[in-house]
N, C-alpha and C positions, 0 to 999 in steps of 0.2 A: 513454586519456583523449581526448573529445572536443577535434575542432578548432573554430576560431569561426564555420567557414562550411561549405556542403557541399563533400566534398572531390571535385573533376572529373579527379584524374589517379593513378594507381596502379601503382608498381612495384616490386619486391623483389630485392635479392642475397639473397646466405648468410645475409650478418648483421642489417639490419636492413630496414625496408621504408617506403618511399620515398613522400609523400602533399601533393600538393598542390591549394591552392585558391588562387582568384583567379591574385594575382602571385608568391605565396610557396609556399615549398615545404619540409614537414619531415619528418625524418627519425625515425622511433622506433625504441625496441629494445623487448625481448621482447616484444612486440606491445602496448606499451601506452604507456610514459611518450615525450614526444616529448623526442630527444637533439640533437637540431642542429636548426637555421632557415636554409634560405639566402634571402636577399633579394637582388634585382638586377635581377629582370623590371620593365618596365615594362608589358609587359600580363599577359592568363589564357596560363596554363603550358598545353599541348596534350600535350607528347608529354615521354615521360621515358627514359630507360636507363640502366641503372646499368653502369657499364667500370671494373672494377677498383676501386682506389684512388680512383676520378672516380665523380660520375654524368654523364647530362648532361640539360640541360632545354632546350626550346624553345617558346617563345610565339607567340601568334600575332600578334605583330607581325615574324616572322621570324627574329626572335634566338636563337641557340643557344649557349649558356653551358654552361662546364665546368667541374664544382665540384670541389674538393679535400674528401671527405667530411666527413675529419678537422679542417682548418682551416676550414673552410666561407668558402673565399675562394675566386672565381676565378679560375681557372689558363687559359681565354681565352674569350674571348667573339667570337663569330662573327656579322658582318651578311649578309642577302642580301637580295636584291633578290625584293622581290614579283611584279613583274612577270613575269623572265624564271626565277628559281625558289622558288615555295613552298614551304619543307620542310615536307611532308602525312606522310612515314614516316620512322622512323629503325631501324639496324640495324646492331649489332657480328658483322659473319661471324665463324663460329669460324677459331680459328688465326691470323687477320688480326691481327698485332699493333698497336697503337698505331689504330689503321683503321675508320673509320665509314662506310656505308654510308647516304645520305640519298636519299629518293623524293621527288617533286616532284608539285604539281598540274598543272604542265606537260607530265606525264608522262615526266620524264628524271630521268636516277639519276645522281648524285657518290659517288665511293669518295674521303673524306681521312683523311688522316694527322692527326690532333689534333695530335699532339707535337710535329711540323715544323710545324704549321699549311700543309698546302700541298694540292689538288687534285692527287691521283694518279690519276686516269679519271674522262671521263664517259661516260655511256650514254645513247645517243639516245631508248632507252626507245622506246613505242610509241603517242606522241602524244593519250595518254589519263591522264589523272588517276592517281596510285597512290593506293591507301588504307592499304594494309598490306604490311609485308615480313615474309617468317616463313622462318629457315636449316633447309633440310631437313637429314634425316641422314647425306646425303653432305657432303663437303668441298667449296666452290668451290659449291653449289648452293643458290641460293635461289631464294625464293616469291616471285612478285608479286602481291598482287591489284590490279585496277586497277576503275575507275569504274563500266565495261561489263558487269564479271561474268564478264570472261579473268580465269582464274587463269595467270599464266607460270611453268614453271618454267627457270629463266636459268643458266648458268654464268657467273659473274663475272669467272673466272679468265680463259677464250676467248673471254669477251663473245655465249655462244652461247645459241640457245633451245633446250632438250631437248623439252620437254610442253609445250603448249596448252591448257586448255578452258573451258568455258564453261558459268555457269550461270544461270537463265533470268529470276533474282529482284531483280535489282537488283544494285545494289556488292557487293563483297566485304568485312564486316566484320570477319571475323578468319579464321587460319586457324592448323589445327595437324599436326604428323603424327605419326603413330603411331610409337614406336622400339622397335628391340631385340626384340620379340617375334614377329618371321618375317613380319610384316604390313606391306609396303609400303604403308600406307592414307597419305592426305590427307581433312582434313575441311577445310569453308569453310561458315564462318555467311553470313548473309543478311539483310537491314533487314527482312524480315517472320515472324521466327521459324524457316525452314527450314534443314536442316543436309545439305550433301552432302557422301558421302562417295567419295572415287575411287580408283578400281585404277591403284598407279604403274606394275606391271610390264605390264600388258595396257594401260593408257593408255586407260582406259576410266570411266563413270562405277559405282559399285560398287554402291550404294543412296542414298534418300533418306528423311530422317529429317524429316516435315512439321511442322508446330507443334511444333519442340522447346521451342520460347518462344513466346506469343502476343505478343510485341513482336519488335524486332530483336537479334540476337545482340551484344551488347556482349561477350565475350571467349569464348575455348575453348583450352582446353589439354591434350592427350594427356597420364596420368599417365607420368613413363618408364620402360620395363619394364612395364608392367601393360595390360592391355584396356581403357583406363580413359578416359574422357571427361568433362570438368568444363566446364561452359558458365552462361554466367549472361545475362540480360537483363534491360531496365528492367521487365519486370513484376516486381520485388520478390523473384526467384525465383533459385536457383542449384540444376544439378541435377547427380546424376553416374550419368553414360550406362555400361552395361557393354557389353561386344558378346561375348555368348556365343553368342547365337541360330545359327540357319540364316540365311542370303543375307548373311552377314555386318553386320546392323542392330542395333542399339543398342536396349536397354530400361532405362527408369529405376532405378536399384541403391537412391540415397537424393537425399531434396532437401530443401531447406529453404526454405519461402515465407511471404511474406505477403499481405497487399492489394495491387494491382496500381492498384487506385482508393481514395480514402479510405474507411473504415467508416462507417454512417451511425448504426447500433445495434448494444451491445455489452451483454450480461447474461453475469453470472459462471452457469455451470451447473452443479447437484448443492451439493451443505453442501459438500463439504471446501475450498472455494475456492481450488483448483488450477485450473479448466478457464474459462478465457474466449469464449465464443461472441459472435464477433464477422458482422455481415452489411456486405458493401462493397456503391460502386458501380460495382465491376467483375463485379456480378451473383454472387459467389462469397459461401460459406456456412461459414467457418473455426472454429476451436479453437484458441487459444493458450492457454500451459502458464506459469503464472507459477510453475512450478519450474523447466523449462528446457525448452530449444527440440526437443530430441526428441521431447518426450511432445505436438506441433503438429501436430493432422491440417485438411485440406482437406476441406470435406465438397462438393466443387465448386459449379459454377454452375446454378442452376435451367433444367429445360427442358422442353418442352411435351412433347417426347417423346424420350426418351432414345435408343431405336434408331436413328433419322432424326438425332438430331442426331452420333451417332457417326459414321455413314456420311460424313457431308458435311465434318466436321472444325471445327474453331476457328472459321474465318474467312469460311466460308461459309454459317455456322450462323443460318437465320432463325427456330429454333425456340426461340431462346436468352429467356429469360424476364428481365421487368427489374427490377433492383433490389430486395435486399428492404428493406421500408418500416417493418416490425415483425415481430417472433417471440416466441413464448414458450416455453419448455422446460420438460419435468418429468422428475426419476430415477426416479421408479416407473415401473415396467412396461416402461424401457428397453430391455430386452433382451430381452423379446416385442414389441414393435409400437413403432413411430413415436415420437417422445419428440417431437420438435421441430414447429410451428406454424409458417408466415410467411404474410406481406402483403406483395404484390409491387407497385413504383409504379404507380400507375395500373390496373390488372387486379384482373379479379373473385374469378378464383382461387385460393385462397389451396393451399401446397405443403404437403407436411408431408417430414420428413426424420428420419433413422434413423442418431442419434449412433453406435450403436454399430458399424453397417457403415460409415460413413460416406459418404453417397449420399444422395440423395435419394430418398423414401420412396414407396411405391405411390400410393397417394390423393392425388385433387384434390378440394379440397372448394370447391363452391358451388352455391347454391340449384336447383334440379330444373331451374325455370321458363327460365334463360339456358344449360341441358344442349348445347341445338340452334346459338343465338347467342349472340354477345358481344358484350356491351352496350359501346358506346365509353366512356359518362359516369359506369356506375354501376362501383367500385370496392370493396373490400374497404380498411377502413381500420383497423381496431383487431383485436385476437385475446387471447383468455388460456386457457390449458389448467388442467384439473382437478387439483389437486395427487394425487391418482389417478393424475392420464395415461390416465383413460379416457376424457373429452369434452374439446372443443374448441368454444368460444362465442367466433364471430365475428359483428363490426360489418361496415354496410356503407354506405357513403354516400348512400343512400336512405333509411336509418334502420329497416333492418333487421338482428335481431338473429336469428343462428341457431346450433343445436349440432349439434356431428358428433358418430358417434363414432370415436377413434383410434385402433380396432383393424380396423375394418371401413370407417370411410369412410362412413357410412350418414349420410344427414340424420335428425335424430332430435327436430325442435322447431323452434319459434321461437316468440319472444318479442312481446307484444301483437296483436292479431287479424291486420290487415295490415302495420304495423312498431311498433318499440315507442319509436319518435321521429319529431317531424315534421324535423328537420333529421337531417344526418350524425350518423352515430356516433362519438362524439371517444374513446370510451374505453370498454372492458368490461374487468369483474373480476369473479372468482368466490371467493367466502371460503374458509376451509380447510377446512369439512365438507361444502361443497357442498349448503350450504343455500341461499344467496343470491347470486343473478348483478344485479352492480350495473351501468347503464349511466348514459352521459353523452353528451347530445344536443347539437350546434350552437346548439339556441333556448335551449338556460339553461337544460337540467332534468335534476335527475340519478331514476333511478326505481332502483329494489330490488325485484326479481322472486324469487318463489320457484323451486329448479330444478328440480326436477323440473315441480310442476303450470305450470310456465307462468305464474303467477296476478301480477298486479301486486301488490306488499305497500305499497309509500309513494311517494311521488314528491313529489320536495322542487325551489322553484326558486331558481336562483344567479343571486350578484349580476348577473355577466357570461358572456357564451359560455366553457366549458370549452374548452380547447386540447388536454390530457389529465388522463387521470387515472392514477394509481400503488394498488395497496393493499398493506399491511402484513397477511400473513395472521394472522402471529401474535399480534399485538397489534389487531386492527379496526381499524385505522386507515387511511384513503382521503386522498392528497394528491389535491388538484387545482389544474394550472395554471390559471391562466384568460388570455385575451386581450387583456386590459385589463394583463397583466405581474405580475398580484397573487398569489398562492399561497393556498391556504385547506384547512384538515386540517379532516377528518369523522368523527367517532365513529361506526362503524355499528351498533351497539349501539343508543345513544339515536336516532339519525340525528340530530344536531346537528352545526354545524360547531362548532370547538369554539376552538379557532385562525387568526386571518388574520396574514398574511405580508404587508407590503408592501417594495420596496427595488429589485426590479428594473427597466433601464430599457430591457429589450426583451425577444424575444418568448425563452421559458422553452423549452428545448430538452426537460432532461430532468430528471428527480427519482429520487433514490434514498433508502433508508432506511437507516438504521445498523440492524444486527442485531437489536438489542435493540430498535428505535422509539424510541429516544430524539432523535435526529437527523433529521433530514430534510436532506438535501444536494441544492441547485438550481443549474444550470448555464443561461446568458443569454447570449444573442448581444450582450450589454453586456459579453463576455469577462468574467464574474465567476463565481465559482465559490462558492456562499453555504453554509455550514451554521447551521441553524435548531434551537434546542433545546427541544424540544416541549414537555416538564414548565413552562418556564420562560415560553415565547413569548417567546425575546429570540434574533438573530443570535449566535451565537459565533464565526464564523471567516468570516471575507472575504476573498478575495486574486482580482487580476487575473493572468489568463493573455495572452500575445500572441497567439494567436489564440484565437479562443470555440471553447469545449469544444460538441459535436455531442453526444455522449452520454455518460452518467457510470453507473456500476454500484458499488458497493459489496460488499464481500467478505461469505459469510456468515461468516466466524470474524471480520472485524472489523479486521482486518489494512492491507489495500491500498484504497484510492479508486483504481478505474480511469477512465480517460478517453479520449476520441478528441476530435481539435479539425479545424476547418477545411482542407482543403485540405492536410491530412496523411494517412500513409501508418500512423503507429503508432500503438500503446495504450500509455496511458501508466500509470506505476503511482506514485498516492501513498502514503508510510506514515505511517499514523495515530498520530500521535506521542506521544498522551495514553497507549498504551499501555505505553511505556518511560522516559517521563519524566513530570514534575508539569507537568500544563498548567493553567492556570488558567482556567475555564471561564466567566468573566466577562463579560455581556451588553456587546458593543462600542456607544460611545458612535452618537448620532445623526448626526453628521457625522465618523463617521468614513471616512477615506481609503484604501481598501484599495490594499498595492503590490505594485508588480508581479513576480512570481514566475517566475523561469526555471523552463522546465518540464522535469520528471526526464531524467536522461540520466547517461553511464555515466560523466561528469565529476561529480567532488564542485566541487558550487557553495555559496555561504556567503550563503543570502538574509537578504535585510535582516529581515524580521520574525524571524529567530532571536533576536537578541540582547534585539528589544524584548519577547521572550516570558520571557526567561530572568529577566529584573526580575522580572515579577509571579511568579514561581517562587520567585525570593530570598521575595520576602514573604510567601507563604504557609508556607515552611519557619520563615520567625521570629514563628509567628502563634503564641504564647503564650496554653494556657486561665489564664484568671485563676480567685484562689484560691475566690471563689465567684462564681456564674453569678449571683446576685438574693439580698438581702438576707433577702427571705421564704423562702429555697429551705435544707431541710435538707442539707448539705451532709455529707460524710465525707470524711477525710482519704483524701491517695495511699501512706501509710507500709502497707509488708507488712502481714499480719497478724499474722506472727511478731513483731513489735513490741509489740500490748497484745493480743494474744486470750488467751495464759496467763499473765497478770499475778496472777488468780486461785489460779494453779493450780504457783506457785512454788515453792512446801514440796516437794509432792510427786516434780515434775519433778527437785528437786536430790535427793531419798532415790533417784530411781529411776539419777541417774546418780551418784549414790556410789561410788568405788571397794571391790573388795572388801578390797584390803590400803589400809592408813594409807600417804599419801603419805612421802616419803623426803625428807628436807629435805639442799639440795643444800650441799657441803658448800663451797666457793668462791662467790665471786659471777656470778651468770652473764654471758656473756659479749655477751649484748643486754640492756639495759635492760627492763624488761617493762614495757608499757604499757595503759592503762585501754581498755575494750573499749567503741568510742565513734565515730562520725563522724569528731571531730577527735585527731588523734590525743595521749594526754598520758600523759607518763611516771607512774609508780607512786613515790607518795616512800619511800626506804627506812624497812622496820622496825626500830624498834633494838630490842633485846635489853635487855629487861629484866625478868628471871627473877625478883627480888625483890620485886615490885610487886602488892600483896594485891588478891585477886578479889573483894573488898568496894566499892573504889573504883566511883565511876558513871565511867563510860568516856567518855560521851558530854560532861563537862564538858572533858577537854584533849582532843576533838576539833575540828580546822579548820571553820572555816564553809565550808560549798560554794558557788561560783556560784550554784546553783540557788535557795538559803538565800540568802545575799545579796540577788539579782533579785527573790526575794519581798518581800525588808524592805521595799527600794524603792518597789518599788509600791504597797505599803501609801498612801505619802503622794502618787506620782504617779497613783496607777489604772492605769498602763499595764501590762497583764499580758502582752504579746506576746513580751517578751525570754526571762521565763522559761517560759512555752509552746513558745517556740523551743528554748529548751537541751534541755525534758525530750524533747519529740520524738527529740530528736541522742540521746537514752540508749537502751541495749540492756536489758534486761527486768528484769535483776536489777539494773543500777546505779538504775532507776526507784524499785524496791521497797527501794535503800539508802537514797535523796534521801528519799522520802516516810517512813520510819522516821527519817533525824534531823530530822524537825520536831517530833517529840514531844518533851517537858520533856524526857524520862529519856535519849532520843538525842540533846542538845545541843540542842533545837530552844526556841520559845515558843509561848505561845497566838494574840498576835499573828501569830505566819507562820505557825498550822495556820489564822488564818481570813483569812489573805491568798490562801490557797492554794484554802478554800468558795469567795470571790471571783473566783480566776482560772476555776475551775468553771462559777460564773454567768455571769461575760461569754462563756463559749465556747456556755453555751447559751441567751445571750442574741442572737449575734451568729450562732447556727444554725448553725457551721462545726465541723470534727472534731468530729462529733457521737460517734461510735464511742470515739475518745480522752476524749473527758471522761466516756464512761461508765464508762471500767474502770479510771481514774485513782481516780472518783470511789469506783469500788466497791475498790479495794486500799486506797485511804485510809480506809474507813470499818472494813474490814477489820482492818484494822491500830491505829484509835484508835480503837474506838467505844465504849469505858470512859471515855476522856479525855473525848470529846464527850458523852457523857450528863450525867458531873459540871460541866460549864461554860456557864453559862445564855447567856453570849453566844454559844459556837460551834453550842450548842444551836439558838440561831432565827435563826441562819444558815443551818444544816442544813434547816430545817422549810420558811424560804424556797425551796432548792434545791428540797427537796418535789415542790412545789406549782406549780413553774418545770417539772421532769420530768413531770410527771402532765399538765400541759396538753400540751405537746409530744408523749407520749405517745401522748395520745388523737388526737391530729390524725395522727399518722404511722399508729398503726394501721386506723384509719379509711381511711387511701390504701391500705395494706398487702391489706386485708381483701378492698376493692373488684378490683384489679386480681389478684388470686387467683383471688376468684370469676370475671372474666373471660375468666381463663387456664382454668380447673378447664373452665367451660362450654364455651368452644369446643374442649379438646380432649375432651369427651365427646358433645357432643350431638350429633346427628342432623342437619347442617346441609343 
């Protein structure tokens, strides 16, 4: 879990590992949750050691405190005097029980007893600064490095000097020696990245290891047992050295890096959205792996000429190329030629580079005319490659547009007679069949060239100067920033703009598209981070970051928003939340106040917009379609179709599941109740037994009235037909076909509730809803009485009414029915 500040001091025991910043300092286990805090410094922690049961820390206000790990109280605290000694190093000799060894910027050494608290020796030391104390592998013998670039090696025990020497780079920043493996080596870092290594037995120097870091050696540590060398510096880097070779020198085994200078652009590389092609300005040209930090290569630093700049090394390299300014990549043809394009600050020459060897690539592309000199003012400012990967259509800040190509490097074109802009080139894009190369001029004009012929196709003028421009191959679609802070998307199809953006209130760094085009995401040195929803033209998400994002990329699968900000060193990764949860896509009001967003990191933080998100989530999950959308709108019921599709077709369903043997009637009562086959559930009233009871009798006179019977009578005199609409719904297919046979005379029913029932019919297809249900209700009822309804002149032109209610209805749905067939029939045959 992250700390709240950057952490300046670093130690480890066995068990846990020891990290402090500012004044305080804590302690984690299994390298993650932090288990202790100690407080007590009153200034920044410098120097740590962990002894045993204790650690100890010192500040640079001179204090050294000694902590009880376990109670995190401590056990004493030590003043010294600034003046006469500094503690610049600290160091537990082995075997020295209870015993601390302290270096001085005064250049003299104290051995104390913690435990007694008492000065047991000093050492007059050699009147030069110590930086670092490191226990060689003998007993009684330790390292000094001091200010000057003496390394001493001292017997503590005799107070005596054994080895001397001296290296030529400055202080000594760390040192380590080699154990156990027959190698009496010492190594000693250096404040400009060089590492030496020395011969203990011959007292000699052994080799030198030049730029192992292009900064200074912040730590080094012999693996024990092993050939092994781990060294890390502030360039972002940590590497491990083997020493197998001849002359006994070191070669990189594995490393792991980043920017050494902040990123300035960053584009996801290839569909799978694993690979992030990031360019610093530390002039370097990387690959980060948003699966994990193995699959991270360097593709180095650009240079004018790669053999001369080997020769000369790191630091003396005038051939080193600056910054890139922009790139573009393509996956095809990868792995034959060049994939990658840049724009270097300031310079004409644009590089190309070759993801798959990782290096920079053969070809320098620029115009024939500058082959001899180079021009101070004129620049290379914009670039985009073929989704091919076979041209490369570079801007220039004269307002010249030209194509390479990226197999051979060959100039192969250019766009309008002498440029095809009177100001700079703010932006080139080329569409994905390589039909059309679009550019964007400094004076306000964007023009659409065809690619091959060269030809001008339209050239349209905007509001204000373009700052850049983005295109969406897959979708036509063209963002452009402009300078005025305004955003404005361009159909290239129709060439209309189609969409303006206003809301930023500086200048627009960078634009990215969501996958699909439906987003467009802008990042503002207003530190705001905007997504724009294109179908809509309305902002959807706003959140401030603390420092402004430098450039934004967008994952193709859709996944992560990456970003790089200000005067930082990482990429950062957002995830797109709408993918896993109900985000509510809701145009954000006019004044609203976007807040501020800790930015990702490997601590779970709980920002404030979650909770206010998670509301509009509830509402949508309780967003209920009502039973009909519009009064005019045929509607159909949600009930299965097992419900009335074989309402028809009952007779025959019940002959087909007839048993072949006569059921067996059970001879006790059974032991559940059996109940009615129904929604709600209700018991079955027992049959009684009554064997004597002649088959002449009408049955239907001592049968119960049902609910559904009841509900009807009712309504007769209220008209409200929704109660018993409701109940016969709740019925399953065959209780429908018992309800609708006792409305007739002969099944207990009357005339009145078979033409309460015509009624409930009318209002259902008057009010256009369960359209389906009142069909098949309509057709089992007429099914079932339409003897009774012939003989009865009232239910008769009630019926006739129903008619003529169906047949309008009818004709209006078949008429929609008819039409939209035909339109379906048409486009899936014709010739489009």
């Amino acid at each position: 879990n992250a700390l709240p500040q950057d952490i300046t001091c670093l130690a480890a025991d066995r068990m846990l590992i020891f990290a402090s910043y500012d004044n305080i300092l804590h302690a984690f286990a299994r390298n993650k949750e932090v288990v202790h805090t100690y407080e007590g410094h009153k200034a920044r922690i410098h120097l740590l050691q962990p002894f045993g049961d204790h650690v100890i820390s010192v500040d640079v206000d001179n204090v050294l405190i000694v902590w009880n790990i376990q109670s995190e109280e401590e056990y004493l605290q030590m003043d010294f005097d600034k003046a006469t000694f500094a503690v610049s190093a600290v160091l537990h000799p082995s075997t020295y029980l209870n015993k601390i060894l302290l270096g001085s910027e005064q250049g003299s050494l104290q051995l104390w007893n913690i435990r007694s608290n008492k000065l047991l020796y000093s050492f007059p030391g050699w009147h030069l600064a110590v930086t670092t104390l490191e226990q060689a592998p003998a007993v009684d013998v330790v390292a000094v490095g001091l200010v000057s670039g003496h390394i001493i090696v001292h017997n503590i025990k005799f107070d005596e000097t054994l080895m001397k020497f001296q290296q030529d780079w400055g202080p000594i920043t760390a040192i380590s020696f080699r154990t156990a493996d027959g190698h009496p080596v010492m190594a000693a870092g250096s404040p400009i990245g060089h590492i030496a290594l020395w011969d203990l037995e011959e007292k000699k120097l052994m080799c030198q290891m030049q730029d192992a870091h292009s900064t200074a050696i912040a730590g080094m540590s012999f693996v024990p047992g092993e050939p092994l060398l781990i060294t890390n510096g502030a360039d972002n880097a940590i590497r491990v050295w083997i020493f197998d070779g001849p002359g006994g020198t070191g070669r990189v085994l594995r490393s792991r890096m980043g920017h050494s200078a902040p990123p300035t652009k960053i584009r996801y590389h290839g569909q799978n959205g694993e690979q992030i092609l990031s360019a610093g300005q530390d002039g370097t040209l990387q690959s980060f792996s948003t699966v994990h930090e193995k699959f991270n290569k360097s593709l180095g630093r650009g240079s004018i000429n790669k053999k001369k700049s080997k020769k000369k090394g790191l630091k003396l390299d005038t051939m080193a190329l600056p910054p890139i300014t922009v790139f573009a990549s393509e996956v095809a043809h990868q792995s034959d030629w060049d994939s990658i394009v840049a724009c270097h600050q300031g310079y004409i020459t644009c590089t190309t580079w070759n993801y798959q060897k990782t290096s920079m690539g053969a070809h320098k592309l620029r115009p024939e005319e500058f082959s001899k000199h180079k021009p101070i003012d004129i620049y290379a400012t914009s670039v985009d490659i073929t989704s091919c990967g076979n041209f490369a259509v570079i801007g220039l800040s004269t307002g010249q547009v030209d194509v390479y190509n990226m197999q051979s490097g060959i100039h192969r074109g250019r766009y309008g007679k002498e440029r095809a802009h009177e100001g700079a080139v703010r932006g080139v894009a080329v569409d994905g069949l390589n039909q059309l190369v679009i550019t964007a001029g400094s004076e306000g004009l964007i023009k659409f060239w065809k690619f091959k012929t060269k030809d001008l196709v339209y050239s349209t003028e905007l509001s204000s100067s373009p700052s850049g421009i983005l295109l969406h191959r897959d979708s036509g679609i063209l963002g452009i920033a402009f300078d005025d802070f305004s955003i404005s998307v361009l159909d290239i199809e129709t060439r209309k703009i189609v969409r303006t953006f206003s809301g930023h209130h500086g200048r627009i760094n960078d634009m990215t598209f969501s996958p699909d085009g439906r987003w467009l995401i802008t990042s503002s040195m207003d530190c705001t981070i905007k997504t724009w929803d294109l179908p809509s033209g309305c902002l959807i998400d706003c959140f401030l970051v603390d420092s402004a994002a430098v450039s934004l990329t967008m994952s193709p699968t859709g996944d992560f928003l990456a970003s790089t900000h200000v005067d930082d060193l990482g990429i950062y990764l957002w995830s797109n939340r709408s993918l896993y949860s109900l985000v509510s896509l809701r145009p954000l009001p006019a004044d609203y106040e976007p807040s501020m967003v800790t930015r990702p990191s490997t601590c779970p933080v709980q920002d404030v917009d979650v909770a206010g998100d998670e509301e509009t989530c509830d509402e949508m999950i309780e967003y209920v379609s009502p039973e009909q959308l519009g009064e005019q709108l045929v509607t159909l019921s949600s009930l299965p179709e097992s419900r009335w599709k074989n309402l028809l077709s009952l007779d025959i369903i019940k002959k087909k599941n007839k048993p072949r043997e006569p059921p067996k009637v059970p001879k006790s009562a059974p032991f559940f109740i059996p109940t009615v086959p129904g929604l709600i559930p209700q018991y079955i009233a027992p049959e009684e037994e009554n064997d004597t009871q002649s088959k002449v009798v009408n049955l239907g006179v001592l049968a119960q009235k049902s609910d559904f019977y009841i509900h009807l009578e009712e309504a007769l005199s209220t008209n409200e037909y929704a109660a018993p609409l409701n109940l016969l719904k709740s019925l399953g297919p065959s209780n429908i076909e018992i309800e609708l046979r006792g409305l007739a005379p002969e099944g207990g029913g009357s005339m009145e509730v078979m033409l309460s029932f015509l009624r409930m019919i009318g209002m259902m297809l008057n009010k256009k809803y369960n359209f389906e249900l009142a069909q098949a209700y309509l057709a089992l009822f007429l099914k079932l009485h339409l003897k009774i309804l012939s003989s009865e002149p009232n239910l008769l032109e009630e019926v006739s009414r129903l008619s003529t209610q169906l047949e309008e209805t009818w004709i209006h749905l078949r008429a929609l029915f008819n039409q939209s067939l035909c339109v379906l029939t048409y486009m899936k045959s014709a010739l489009l």
